[in-house]
N, C-alpha and C positions, 0 to 999 in steps of 0.2 A: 591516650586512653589505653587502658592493659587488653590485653586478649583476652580476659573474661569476660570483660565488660562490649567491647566489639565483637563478641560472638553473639550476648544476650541483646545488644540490639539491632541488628541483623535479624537476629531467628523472632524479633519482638515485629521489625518492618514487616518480614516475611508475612508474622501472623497476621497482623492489618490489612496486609496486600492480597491474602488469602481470602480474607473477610469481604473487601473490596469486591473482589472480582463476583465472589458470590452474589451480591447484592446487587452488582451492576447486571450481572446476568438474570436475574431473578424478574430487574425490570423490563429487562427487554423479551424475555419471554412470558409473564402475566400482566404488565403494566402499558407498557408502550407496547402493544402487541403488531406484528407483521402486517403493514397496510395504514399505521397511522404517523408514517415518517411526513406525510405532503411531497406524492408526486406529481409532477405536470406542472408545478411551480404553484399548488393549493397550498393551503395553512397545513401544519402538520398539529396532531397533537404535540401538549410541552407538560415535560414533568421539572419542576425547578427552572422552565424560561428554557430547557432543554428538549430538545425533539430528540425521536428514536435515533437519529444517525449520530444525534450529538453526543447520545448516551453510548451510542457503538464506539463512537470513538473514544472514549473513558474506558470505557471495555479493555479496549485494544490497549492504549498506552498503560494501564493497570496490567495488562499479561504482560506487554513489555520489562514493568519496573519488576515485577513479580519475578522472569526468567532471572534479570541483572543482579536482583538479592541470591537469588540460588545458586547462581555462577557466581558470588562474591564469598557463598557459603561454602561455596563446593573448594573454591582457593583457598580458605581461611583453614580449612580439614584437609590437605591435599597428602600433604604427608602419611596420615591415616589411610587415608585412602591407597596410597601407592602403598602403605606397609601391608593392607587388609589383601589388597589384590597379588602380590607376592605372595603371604602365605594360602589364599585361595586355588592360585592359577600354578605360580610356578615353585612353589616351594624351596624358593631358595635362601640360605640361609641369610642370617640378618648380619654377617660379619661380610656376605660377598652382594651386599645391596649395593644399589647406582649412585653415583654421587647426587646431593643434591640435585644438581642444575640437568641432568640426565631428568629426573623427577618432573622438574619445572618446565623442561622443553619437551618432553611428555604431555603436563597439561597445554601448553600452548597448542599444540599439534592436535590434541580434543579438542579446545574450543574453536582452530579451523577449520578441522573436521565436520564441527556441528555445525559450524556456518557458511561452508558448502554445500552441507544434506539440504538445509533450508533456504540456499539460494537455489538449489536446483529445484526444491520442492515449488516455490515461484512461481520458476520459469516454466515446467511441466503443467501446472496450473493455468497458469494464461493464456497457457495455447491450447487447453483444453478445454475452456467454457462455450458453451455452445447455449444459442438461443435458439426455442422451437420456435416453430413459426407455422402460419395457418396449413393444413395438409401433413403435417408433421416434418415441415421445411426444416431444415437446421440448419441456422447461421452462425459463424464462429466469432465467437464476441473480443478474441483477441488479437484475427484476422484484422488485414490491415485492408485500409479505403484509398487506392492510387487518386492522386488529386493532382494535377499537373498544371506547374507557374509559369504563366507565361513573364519573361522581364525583359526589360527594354520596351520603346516605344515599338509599335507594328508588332509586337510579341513575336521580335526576329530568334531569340533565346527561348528554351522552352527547359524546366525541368521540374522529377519528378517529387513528390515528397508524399510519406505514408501515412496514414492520418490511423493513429492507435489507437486504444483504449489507456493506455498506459501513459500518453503525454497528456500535461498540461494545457490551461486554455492559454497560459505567457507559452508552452515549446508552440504550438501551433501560431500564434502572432507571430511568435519571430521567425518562421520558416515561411508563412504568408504574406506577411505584414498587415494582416488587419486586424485591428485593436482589439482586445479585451475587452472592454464595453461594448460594440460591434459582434464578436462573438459570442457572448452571453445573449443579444437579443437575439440574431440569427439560429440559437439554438434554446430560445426558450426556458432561458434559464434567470431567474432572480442578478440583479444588476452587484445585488453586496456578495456573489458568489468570490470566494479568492482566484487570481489570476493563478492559481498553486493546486484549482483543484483541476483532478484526475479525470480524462472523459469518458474514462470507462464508470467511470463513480457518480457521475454528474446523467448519463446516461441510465445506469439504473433506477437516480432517486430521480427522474424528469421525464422517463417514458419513453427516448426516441432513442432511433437506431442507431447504427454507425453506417449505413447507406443513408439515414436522412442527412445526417451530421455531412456527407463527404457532400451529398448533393447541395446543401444548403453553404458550404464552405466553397466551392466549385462555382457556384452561382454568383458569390459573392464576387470572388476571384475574374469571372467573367464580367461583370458589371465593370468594373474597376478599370480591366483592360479596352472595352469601350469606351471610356470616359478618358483613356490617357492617349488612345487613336484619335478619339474626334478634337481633342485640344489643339490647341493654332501652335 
């Protein structure tokens, strides 16, 4: 394909992907509106056989492909851009320009740039969500829940493991070892939930805490270890 033709469908995805995002946002703020996702493991409303979260996440991987056309657009112009920002910024002439690959390791050095703003924006995030609580309690939702394994028989081994909002219900099985079917009932959660989703996310659209989650995972854990004491 020539570079005319790979710029106009590019800036053609962009436009649909633009379009996209609008429409998906559009539902989820006048159609699926805040409250009809189904928490507590209720029916949710469904637009297209889609719930609100289902449609968030179309959302989402729509801003995703949406960024990836832009940075695909922003490479396919890059040249332009390093020639526009020379004569903006530094004025230098076009006989004493960088060579290409100076250029090229330029844009690389942006795009890890932009994607360490965005991993640290993350991580600043996660540890900053806080949930109120009755009296104006605030608990940190990203804060971790000490849950301690006991292993070997007589729980002669003992170790600690921190039960996130950011692992998985498969990272918590295998740090615990209680199954994924097991842990979705223990936490009230739908049985066709994926072993992939997140229990900070499972936590928001299901209503419990992350002290119920540790006590209710802890409980388990204790069960477990009296049943492998009392065995012959």
């Amino acid at each position: 394909m020539r570079r005319a033709g790979l710029n106009y469908l590019v800036d053609l995805l962009t436009f649909v992907a633009i379009l996209a995002l609008i429409c998906t946002g559009l539902i989820l703020e006048y159609v699926l509106v805040p409250g009809t996702g189904g928490r507590g493991g209720g029916g949710g409303w469904e637009l297209w056989r889609g719930t609100r979260h289902d449609w968030g996440d179309v959302h989402f991987y729509i801003a995703i492909g949406l960024a990836t056309l832009l940075a695909v657009h922003v490479a396919l112009h890059w040249a332009w851009v390093c020639a526009l920002t020379r004569r903006l910024w530094d004025r230098m002439p076009r006989s004493h320009a960088p060579a290409r690959w100076k250029e090229n390791a330029a844009g690389a050095g942006f795009l890890t740039g932009i994607a360490l703003v965005i991993a640290a924006f993350l991580f600043v995030a996660n540890a900053s969500v806080r949930r109120g609580g009755a009296g104006g309690t605030d608990h940190s939702f990203a804060g971790s829940e000490v849950i301690s394994v006991h292993e070997g028989r007589g729980g002669g081994e003992r170790t600690e493991f921190h039960l996130r909002g950011s692992m998985t219900l498969g990272d918590i099985a295998d740090a615990t070892g209680i199954e994924p079917a097991r842990l979705r009932s223990l936490l009230g959660v739908p049985q066709e939930v994926s072993a992939n989703a997140r229990l900070g996310r499972l936590r928001n659209e299901y209503g419990f805490s992350m002290a119920e989650a540790r006590e209710s995972v802890a409980a388990a854990l204790s069960e477990d270890q009296q049943k492998r004491e009392r065995a012959p």
